[in-house]
C-alpha positions in Angstrom: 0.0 0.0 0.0 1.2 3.1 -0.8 0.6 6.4 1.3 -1.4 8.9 0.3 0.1 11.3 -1.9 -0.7 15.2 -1.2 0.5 18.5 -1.5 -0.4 19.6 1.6 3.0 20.5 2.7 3.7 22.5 -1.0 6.1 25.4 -0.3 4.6 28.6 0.0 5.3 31.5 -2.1 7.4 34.2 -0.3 4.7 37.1 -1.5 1.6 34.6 0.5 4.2 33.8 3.3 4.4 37.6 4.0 0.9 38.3 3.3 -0.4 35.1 6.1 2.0 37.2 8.4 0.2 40.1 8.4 -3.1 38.6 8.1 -2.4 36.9 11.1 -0.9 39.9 12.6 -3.9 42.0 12.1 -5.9 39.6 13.7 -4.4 40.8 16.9 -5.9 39.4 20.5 -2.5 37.4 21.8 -1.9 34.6 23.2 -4.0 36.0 26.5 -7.4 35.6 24.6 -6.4 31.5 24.1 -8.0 30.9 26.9 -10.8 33.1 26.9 -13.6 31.0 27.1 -14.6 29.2 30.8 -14.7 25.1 31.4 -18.4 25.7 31.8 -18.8 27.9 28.3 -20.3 24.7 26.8 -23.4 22.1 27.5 -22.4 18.6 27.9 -26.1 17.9 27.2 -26.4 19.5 24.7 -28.9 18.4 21.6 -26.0 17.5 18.9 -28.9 16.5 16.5 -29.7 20.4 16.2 -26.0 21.6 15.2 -24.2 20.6 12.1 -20.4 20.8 11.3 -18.3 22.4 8.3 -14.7 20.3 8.3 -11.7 21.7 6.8 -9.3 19.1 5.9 -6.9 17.9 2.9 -7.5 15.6 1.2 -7.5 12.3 1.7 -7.0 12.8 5.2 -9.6 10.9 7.2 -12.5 8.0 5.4 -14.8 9.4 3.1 -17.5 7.9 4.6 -16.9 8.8 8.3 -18.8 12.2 8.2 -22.1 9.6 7.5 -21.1 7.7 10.3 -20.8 10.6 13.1 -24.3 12.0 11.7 -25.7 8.3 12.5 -23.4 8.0 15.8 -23.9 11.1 17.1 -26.1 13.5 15.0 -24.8 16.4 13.3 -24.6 17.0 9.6 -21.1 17.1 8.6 -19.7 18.9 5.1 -16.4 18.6 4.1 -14.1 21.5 2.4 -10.5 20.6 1.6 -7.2 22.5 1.7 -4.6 21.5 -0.2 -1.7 23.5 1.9 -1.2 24.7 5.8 -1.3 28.1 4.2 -4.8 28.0 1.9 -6.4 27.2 5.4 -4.7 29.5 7.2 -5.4 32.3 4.6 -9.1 31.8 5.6 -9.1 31.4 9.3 -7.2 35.0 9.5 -9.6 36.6 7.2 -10.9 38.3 10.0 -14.5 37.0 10.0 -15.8 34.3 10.3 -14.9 31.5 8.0 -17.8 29.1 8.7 -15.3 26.3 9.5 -16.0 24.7 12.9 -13.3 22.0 12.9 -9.8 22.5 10.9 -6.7 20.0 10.6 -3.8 22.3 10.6 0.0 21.5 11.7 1.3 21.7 15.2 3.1 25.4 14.4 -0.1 26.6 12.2 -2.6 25.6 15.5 0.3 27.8 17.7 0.2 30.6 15.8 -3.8 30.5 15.3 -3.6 30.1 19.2 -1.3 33.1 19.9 -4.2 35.2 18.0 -7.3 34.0 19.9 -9.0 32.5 17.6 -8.9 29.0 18.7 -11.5 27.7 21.6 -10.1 25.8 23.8 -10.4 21.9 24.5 -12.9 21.0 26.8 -11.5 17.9 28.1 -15.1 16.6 29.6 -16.2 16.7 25.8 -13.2 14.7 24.8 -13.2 11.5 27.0 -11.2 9.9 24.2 -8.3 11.7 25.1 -7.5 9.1 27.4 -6.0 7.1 24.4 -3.3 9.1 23.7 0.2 8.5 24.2 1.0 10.6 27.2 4.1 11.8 25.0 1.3 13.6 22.9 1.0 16.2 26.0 4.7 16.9 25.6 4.6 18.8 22.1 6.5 22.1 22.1 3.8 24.3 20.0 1.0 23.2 22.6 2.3 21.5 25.6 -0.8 19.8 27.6 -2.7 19.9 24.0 -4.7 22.7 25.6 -5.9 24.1 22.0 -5.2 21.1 19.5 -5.5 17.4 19.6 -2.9 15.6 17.7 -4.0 13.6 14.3 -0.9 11.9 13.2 2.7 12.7 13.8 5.7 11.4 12.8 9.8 12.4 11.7 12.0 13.3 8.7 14.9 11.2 7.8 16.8 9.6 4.6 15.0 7.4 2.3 17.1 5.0 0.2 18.2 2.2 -1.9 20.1 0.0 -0.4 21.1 -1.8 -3.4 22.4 1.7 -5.6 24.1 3.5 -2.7 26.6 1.1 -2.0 26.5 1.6 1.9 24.2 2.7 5.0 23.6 6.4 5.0 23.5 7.9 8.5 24.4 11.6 8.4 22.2 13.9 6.6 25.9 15.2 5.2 25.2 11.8 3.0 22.7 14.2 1.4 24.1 17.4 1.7 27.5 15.9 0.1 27.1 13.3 -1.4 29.3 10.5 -2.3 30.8 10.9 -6.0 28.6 7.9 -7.5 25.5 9.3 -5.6 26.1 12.6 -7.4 22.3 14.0 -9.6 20.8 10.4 -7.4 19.8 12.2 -4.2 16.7 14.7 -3.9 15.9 17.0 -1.0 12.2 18.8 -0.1 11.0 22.5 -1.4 9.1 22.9 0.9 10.8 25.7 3.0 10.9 23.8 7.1 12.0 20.4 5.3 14.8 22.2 2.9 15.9 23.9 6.0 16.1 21.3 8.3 19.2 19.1 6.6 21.3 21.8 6.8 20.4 23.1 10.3 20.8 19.7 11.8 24.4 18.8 10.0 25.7 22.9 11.4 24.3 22.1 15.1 21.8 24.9 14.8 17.9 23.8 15.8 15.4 23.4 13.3 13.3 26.5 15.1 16.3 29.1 14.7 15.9 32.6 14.2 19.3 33.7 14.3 20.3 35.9 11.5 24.1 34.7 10.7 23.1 30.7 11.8 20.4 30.8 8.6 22.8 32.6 6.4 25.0 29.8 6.8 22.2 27.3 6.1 21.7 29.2 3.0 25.1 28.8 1.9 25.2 25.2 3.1 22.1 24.6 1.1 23.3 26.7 -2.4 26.5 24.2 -2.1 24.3 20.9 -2.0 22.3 22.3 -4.9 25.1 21.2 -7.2 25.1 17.4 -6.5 20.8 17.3 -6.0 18.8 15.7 -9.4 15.9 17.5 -8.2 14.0 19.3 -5.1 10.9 16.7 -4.9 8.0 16.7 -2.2 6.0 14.1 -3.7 7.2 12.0 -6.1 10.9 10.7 -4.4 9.2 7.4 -4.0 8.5 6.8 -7.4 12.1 8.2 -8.1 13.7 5.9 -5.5 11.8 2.9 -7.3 12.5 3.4 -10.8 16.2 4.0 -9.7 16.2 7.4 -10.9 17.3 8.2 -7.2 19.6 6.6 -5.0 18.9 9.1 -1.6 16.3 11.2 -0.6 14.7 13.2 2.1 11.3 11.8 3.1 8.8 11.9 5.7 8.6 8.6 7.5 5.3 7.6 6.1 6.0 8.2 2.4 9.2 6.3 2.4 8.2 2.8 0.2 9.3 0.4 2.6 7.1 -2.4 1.4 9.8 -2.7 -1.3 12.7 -4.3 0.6 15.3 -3.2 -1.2 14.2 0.6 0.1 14.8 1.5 4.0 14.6 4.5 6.1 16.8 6.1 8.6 16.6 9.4 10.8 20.1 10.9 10.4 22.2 10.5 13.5 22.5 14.4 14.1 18.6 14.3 14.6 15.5 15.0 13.1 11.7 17.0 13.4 8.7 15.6 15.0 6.0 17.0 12.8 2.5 17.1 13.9 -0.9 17.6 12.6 -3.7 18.2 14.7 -7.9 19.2 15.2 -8.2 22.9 16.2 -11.9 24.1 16.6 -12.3 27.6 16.0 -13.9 30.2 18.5 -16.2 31.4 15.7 -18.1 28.1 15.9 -21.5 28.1 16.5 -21.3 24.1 16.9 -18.7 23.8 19.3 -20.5 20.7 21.5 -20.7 19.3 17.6 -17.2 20.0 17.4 -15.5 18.4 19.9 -17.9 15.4 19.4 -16.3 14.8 16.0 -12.8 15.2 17.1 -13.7 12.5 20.4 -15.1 10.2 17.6 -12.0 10.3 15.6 -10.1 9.3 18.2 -11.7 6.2 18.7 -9.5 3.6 17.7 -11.5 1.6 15.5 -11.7 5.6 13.5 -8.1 6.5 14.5 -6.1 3.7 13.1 -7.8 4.6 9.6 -5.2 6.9 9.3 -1.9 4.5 9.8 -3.9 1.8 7.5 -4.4 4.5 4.9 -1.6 7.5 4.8 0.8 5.2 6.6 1.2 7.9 9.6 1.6 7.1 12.7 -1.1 8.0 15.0 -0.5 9.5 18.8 -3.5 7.3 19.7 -2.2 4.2 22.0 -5.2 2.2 21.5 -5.1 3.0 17.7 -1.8 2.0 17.2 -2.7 -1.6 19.0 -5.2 -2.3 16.5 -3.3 -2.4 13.6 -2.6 -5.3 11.8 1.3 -6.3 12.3 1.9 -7.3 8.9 1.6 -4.0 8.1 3.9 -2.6 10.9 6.4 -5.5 9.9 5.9 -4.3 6.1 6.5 -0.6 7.3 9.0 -0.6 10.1 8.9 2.8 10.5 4.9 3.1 11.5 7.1 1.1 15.1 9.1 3.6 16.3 7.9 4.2 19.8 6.3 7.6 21.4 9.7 8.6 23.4 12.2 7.5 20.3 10.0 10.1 18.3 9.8 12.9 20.9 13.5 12.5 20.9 13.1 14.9 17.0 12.6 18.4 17.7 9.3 19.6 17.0 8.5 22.6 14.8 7.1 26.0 16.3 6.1 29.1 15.0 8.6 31.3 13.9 6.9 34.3 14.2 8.3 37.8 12.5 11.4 34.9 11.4 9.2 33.0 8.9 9.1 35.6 5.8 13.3 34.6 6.4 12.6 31.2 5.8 10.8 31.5 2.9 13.1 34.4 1.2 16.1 31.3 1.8 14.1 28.5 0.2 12.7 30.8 -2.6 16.9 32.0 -2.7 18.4 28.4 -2.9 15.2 27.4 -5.1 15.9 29.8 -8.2 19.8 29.4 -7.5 21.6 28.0 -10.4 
């Protein structure tokens, strides 16, 4: 089975980058407002039959058919939009009205940075009893430690993807990339999207993958203008396919989309460290349906619903009992969906960067048109 393939990471150009900024910026509120609404803001009892739900989501990203099943489970009418990137959603939940959504899946440092704005309401645990099925690591995560305005969807790390049988020997450094070996020269291909095109380069210098130190991303800039030279292609999709037609030899990859079912193709997380990305629930204070809402995100995480995601996208899931229903021919046919909670939390997870991001995107759109 191959995972899902998206473009829900796809770089961002640098003109949207600084234009989400200051949408987000003129939001205003701060992280003080996070919190705004009381424990007892919302009716347990509540009639779920009388509220309906608008989902935002990308594609692919949950069954087609489970919005059916919550209306005949719990009640509520559920339509589906779809994103296709972090930044389409994003574009509309800073609008500054009201976007109609009631329930978005958005990454870890997307749900931060909607947080730090006030335009997130906050989880009511009592509404949530299914967060008892989480890994207790999934309370740990940097951009919402306690998961006190996000629950965690799927999660999982970046590392080297490769051929075992055309590189000759076991990559471990994500220098293996960066400089590669003479016969791996126009066989490797790194990501375009602007965090994952950083984060080789900040991991080989020492620097953390959250770094908004001036000098520290010039030198990733120049580490990553150097590695241009040897790379066949920047590829956020299709370095799979490439690593199975032998086109490439190396590539970066997230854990999930690295083909492991072919055995000749394994995956390693670099020995100078990785990320721990995550994606996550938010509901949004606009909602009119928030007793709806967090009904839909408490059905998800039942495991019978929650292990659709690593039987279907090949993710891992931050959902214990999830995770112990899946079938282990799969996990033995994907080694990677194995590696435990507290190995993963050893990646560093990514945050907001704040005024720092339209830097990020000027070095990835810099190295990008470089010849």
């Amino acid at each position: 089975m191959l995972p899902f393939r998206s473009a829900r990471r796809t770089a961002v150009s640098a003109a949207l980058a600084a234009g989400l900024v200051l949408a987000v910026a003129a939001c205003g509120g701060g992280s003080d407002n996070a919190g705004a609404a009381g424990p007892d803001a919302l009716d347990p009892n509540a009639d779920l039959s009388k509220q309906k739900l608008t989902v935002s989501n990308w594609d692919g990203y949950m069954p087609e058919d489970l919005p059916e099943k919550f209306k005949t489970a719990k009640g509520p009418a559920v339509t589906v939009t779809k994103h296709a990137t972090n930044e389409e959603i994003m574009a509309k939940l800073t609008a500054g009205a009201d976007s109609g959504i009631d329930v978005a899946f958005v990454s870890g440092q997307f749900a931060q940075a909607l947080a730090e704005q006030g335009l997130l309401e906050p989880i009511h645990t009592d509404l949530v009893p299914n967060l008892k099925n989480l890994y207790p690591e999934a309370g740990q995560l940097a951009y919402d430690k306690g998961n006190k305005f996000s629950v965690p969807y799927t999660w999982g790390t970046t590392g080297l993807c490769y051929r075992t049988d055309l590189t000759g020997y076991t990559p471990d450094s994500w220098d293996d990339l960066l400089s590669p070996r003479p016969q791996l020269a126009k066989k490797v291909t790194m990501m375009a999207t602007e965090r994952w095109l950083m984060l080789p380069a900040q991991k080989v210098l020492g620097f953390s993958a959250n770094t908004t130190d001036a000098e520290q991303l010039e030198q990733v800039k120049q580490k990553l203008l150097t590695a241009k030279k040897t790379l066949l292609a920047y590829d956020d999709t299709t370095f799979g396919d490439r690593l199975k037609s032998g086109e490439a030899a190396l590539v970066e990859a997230w854990d999930g989309w690295c083909p492991t079912d072919d055995p000749k193709i394994k995956f390693v997380v670099p020995k100078e460290g990785s990320d721990l990305w995550v994606d996550t629930m938010v509901v949004l204070k606009t909602s009119k349906n928030k007793e709806a809402a967090h009904a839909f995100i408490n059905y998800i995480l039942d495991p019978g619903n929650h292990s659709w995601a690593v039987e279907n996208i090949l993710y891992k899931v931050p959902n214990a009992a999830a995770m112990a229903k899946v079938d282990a021919k799969l996990l033995d046919t994907h080694p990677e969906l194995k590696t435990p909670p507290a190995e993963l939390l050893k990646g560093e997870v990514p945050v907001d960067l704040g005024d720092a991001a339209p830097a990020y995107t000027r070095i990835a759109t810099e190295v990008s048109a470089s010849k």
